[in-house]
N, C-alpha and C positions, 0 to 999 in steps of 0.2 A: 743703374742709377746715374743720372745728370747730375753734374756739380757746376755752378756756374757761376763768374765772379767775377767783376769790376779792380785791375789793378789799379790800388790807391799809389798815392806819391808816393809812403813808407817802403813801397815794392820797387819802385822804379829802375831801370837798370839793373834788376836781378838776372838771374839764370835761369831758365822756365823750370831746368828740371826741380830747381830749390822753391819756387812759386809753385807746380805741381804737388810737390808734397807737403808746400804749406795749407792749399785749400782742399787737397784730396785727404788729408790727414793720413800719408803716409810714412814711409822712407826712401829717402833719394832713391837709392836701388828700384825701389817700385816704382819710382816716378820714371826712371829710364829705363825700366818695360813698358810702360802704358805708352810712352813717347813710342820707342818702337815700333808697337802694337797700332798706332794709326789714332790713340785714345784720343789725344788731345789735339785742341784746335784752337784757334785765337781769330777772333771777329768773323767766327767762320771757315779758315781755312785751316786745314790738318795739318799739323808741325810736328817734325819729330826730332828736330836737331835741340840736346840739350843743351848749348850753352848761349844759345839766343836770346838775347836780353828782353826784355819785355818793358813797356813804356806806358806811361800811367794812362788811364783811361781805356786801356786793349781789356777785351771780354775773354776769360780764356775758360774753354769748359770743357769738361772732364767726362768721360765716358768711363766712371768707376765700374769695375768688373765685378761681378758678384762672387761674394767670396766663398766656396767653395770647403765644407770640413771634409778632410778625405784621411781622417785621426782612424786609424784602425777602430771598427767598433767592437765593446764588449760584446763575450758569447761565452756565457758561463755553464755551453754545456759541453766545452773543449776539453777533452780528459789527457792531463798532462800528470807526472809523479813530482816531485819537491822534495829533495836530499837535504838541501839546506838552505835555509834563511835567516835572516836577520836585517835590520836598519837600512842595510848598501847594497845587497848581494841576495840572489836567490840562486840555486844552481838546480836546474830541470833536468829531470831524467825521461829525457823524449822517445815516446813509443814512434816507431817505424811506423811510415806511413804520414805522419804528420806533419805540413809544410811548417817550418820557420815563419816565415812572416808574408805576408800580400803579396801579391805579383800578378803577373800574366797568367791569366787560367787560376786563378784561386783568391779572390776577392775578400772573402772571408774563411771563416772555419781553418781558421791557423793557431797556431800558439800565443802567435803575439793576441790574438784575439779572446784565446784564453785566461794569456796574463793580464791584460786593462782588466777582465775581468775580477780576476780573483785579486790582484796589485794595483788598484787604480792610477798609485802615484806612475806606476810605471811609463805611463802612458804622455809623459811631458820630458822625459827623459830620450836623450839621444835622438837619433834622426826620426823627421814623424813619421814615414812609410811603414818603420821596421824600432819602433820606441823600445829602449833596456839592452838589445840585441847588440854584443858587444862580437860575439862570432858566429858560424850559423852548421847547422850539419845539414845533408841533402834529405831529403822526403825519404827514403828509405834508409836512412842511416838510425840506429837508432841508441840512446844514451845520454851522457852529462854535456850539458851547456850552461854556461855560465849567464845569468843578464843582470842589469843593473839597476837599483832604484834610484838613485839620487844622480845627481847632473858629474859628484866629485867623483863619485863611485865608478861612473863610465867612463870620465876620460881617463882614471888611474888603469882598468882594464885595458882598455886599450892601445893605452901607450907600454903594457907589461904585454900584451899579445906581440908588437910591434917591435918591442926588444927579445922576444923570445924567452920571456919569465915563466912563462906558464906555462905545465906539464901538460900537454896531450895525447893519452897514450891510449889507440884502439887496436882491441882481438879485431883479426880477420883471419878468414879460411880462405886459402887462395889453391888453385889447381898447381900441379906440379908441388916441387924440392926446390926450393929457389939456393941458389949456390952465387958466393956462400953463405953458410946459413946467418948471417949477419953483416948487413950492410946499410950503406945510404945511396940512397936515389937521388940524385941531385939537377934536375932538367928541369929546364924554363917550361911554363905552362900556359897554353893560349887556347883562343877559341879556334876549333878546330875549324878549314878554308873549306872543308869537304859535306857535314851536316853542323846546321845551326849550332845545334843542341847539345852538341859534342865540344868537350876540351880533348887537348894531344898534344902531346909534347913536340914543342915547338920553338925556333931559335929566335923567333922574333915574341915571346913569351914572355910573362913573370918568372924571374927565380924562385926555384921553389925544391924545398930540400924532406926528404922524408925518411925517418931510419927504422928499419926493418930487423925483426930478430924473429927467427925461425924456432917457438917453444913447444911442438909437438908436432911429430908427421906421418902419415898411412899409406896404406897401397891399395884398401879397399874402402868402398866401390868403386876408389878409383883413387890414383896417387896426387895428393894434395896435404897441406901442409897449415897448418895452425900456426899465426905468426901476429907479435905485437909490432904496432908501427908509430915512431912516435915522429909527430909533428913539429919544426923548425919553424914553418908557412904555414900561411891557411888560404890558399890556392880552392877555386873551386873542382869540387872532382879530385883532389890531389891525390889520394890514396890510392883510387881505382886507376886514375889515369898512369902512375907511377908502376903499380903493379903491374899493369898490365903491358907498358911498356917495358920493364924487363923478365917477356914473357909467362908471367904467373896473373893472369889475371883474379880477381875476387871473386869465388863463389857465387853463383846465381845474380850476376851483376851482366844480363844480357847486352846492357848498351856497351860494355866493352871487352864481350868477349869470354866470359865467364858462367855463360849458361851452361849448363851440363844435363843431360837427361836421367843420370845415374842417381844425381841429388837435385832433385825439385827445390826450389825454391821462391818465395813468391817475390824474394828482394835481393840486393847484396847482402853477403854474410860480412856486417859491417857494423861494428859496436863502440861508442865512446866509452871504454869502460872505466880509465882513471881520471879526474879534472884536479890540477892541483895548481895554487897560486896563493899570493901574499895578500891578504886579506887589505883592501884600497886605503882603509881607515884604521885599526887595530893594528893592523902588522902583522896578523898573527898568521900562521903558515894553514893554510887551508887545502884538505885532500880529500874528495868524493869517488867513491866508489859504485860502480853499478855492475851487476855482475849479467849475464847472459841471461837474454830472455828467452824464452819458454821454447820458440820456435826455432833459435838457436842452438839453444842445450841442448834440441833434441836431434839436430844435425851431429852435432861432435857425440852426442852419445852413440850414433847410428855408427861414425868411424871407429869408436873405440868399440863396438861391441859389446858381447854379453859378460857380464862381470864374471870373472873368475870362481 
């Protein structure tokens, strides 16, 4: 759409980008993208410098860009589980398999598409790509995530992720006896120089802290170890990338290393099982539990054997 208009005297000696968004009916900010962008022009020629004054009588016309909804849309037939809810807070218990929020290669059919659906409010909350999504777990990771309804609700998460308030504690089955059997990983984590798509522990990286306790361990069908790991950072990949930098990689977690042929698997053996934090608004101490899913339980059942 054109917008086009006659500076009266009231405007004279303004700043184009403060007359851009007075006849575009924007905000300054927008007015100095569409400058950028080539939008605007004055008696015909393309201007882009915002603080050029403008002088009564100049025609200045606007090549307003069409606005574009790119609001995650409802898809109420996204099957997600729901631990708890109330007013601020919902906490999902996400099946493996299922993207967090929009991206590259996954448009729709995510959770977040879920929740607009079944949470409408959710949907005006937090960033609009990824609206409520206060943390995220990988597509095959599966368990409790936190997200938010209200605008108070989000930044209080947030800012409790960012201080390290909130419990995050997931089962993994990782190959090997990691020694010793409780520790912290503690390596900066970047996007790997080598494949895209790959993080690796790297010194020009984010800090990123992970601590591991080794709660069960076997020799068949092969020597690997059942271990909680709780989160400091929320690093993309952190879990996997950490294990498997001090040689235990995660279970059937082939991008790094952890495929086995012994134990098939169609994912990482990778669970948010505890989410625990202070409720934004109440105060009240809040702790969800998810326990191993089906595909799970029946790995560790396979190491433990036949019952006694």
């Amino acid at each position: 759409m054109k917008v086009s208009e006659l500076v009266p005297p009231a405007l004279a000696d303004e700043r184009l980008d403060r007359v851009v968004a007075l006849i575009g009916g924007c905000s300054r900010s927008e007015a100095s993208d569409w400058l950028d962008r080539g939008l605007v022009a004055i008696d015909g020629a393309v201007v882009a410098a915002r603080t050029r004054r403008v002088r009564t009588g100049e025609r200045v016309e606007i090549e307003v860009p069409e606005v574009v909804d790119d609001r995650p849309r409802a898809d109420d037939s996204v099957r997600f589980g729901v631990v708890h809810v109330d007013d601020d807070v919902i906490v999902v218990d996400k099946p493996a398999g299922l993207v967090v929020h929009p991206g590259s290669g996954h448009p729709d059919g995510t959770l977040v598409n879920g929740l607009v659906a079944r949470f409408p409010e959710v949907a005006a909350v937090g960033q609009p790509g990824r609206p409520g999504i206060v943390h995220r777990l990988d597509r095959g990771t599966s368990g409790l995530l936190a997200v938010a309804r209200t605008e108070a609700a989000y930044a209080s998460l947030v800012d409790d992720l960012a201080a390290h308030r909130v419990r995050r504690l997931y089962q993994a089955m990782v190959a090997g006896r990691p020694e010793p059997g409780r520790g912290v990983v503690d390596a900066p984590i970047g996007r790997s120089t080598r494949v895209a798509t790959r993080m690796a522990v790297t010194t020009s990286g984010r800090s990123a802290r992970t601590h591991y306790e080794v709660v069960e361990s076997f020799d068949e069908p092969l020597a690997a170890s059942r271990v909680d790991c709780t989160l400091e950072t929320g690093r993309t990949h952190q879990i996997r990338v950490h294990l498997a930098a001090i040689g235990h990689p995660v279970l059937g977690d082939a991008t790094y290393g952890g495929a086995r042929a012994d134990v098939p698997l169609a994912r990482p053996f990778l669970h948010a099982h505890v989410l625990a934090f202070t409720h934004p608004v109440s105060g009240e101490s809040i702790e969800c539990r998810s326990p191993l899913p089906t595909d799970l339980a029946e790995v560790v059942a396979r190491f433990r054997g036949p019952a006694d």
